[in-house]
LOMI-822787 format. One record per residue (C-alpha): x, y, z. Coordinates in steps of 0.02 Angstrom, whole numbers, plus 50000, padded with zeros to 5 digits. Layout:
<segus>
XYZ;...
</segus>
This chain:
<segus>
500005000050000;500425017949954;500115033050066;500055050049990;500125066050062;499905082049996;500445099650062;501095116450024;499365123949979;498585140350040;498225157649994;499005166549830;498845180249769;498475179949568;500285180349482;501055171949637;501805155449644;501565138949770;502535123349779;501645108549815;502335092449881;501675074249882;502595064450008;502355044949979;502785029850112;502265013250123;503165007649975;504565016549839;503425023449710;504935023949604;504185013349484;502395022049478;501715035749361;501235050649449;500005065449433;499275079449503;497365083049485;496165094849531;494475095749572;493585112649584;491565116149657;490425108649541;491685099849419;492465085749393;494255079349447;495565082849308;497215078449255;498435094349264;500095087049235;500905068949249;502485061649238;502995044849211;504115032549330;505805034049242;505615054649195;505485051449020;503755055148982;502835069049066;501015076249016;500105094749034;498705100549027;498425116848904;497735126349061;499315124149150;500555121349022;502045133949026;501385138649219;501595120949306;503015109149310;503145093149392;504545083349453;505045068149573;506275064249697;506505046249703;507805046049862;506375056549944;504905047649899;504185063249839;503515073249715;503265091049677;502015100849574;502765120349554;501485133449510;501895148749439;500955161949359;499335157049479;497695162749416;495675164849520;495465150049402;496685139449459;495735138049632;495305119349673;495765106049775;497355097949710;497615081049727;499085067049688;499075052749624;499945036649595;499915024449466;500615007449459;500875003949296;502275018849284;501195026949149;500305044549141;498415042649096;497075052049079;495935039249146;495515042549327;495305023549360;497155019349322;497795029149478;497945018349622;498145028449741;497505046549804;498255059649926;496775069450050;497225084649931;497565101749978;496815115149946;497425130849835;496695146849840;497235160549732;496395174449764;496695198249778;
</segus>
């Protein structure tokens, strides 16, 4: 079993930046695909930005692409979603998310396992 938790989310300001981090234990998710979603009021949970067990592959989103970058940190355990450029619209609840077969996917049903999520707020 994987345990992931998010934090690093809070308050922005629009233009500001956050770095979020997705601490894993339980087992080396070195060999599992990981992603960062988000869910805001009233719509569904979306892929932002993925990236794949060896660091070959990585995915974005057009609504974050160019703003958000993730990376991993193997010897940690831990991965990191940076957020630049933050905008009112990028308010949600941001969630990782690990997937066993080392792949990035769209499909919500391939991720086996889900941080609490933490919320982001980017608001004047």
């Amino acid at each position: 079993q994987v345990q992931l938790v998010e934090s690093g989310g809070g308050l922005v300001q629009p233009g500001g930046s956050l770095r979020l981090s997705c601490v894993a234990s339980g087992r080396s998710i070195s060999t599992y695909g990981m992603a960062w979603f988000r869910q805001a009021p009233g719509k569904e949970r979306e892929l932002l930005i993925g990236i794949n067990w060896s660091s070959t592959t990585t995915y974005s989103a057009d609504s974050v692409k160019g703003r958000f970058t993730i990376s991993r940190d193997n010897v940690k355990n831990t991965v990191y979603l940076q957020m630049n450029s933050l905008k009112p619209e990028d308010t949600a609840v941001y969630y990782c998310a690990a997937c066993s077969s080392g792949r990035v996917t769209y499909v919500r049903e391939a991720y086996n396992y889900w941080g609490q999520g933490t919320q982001v707020t980017v608001s004047s």
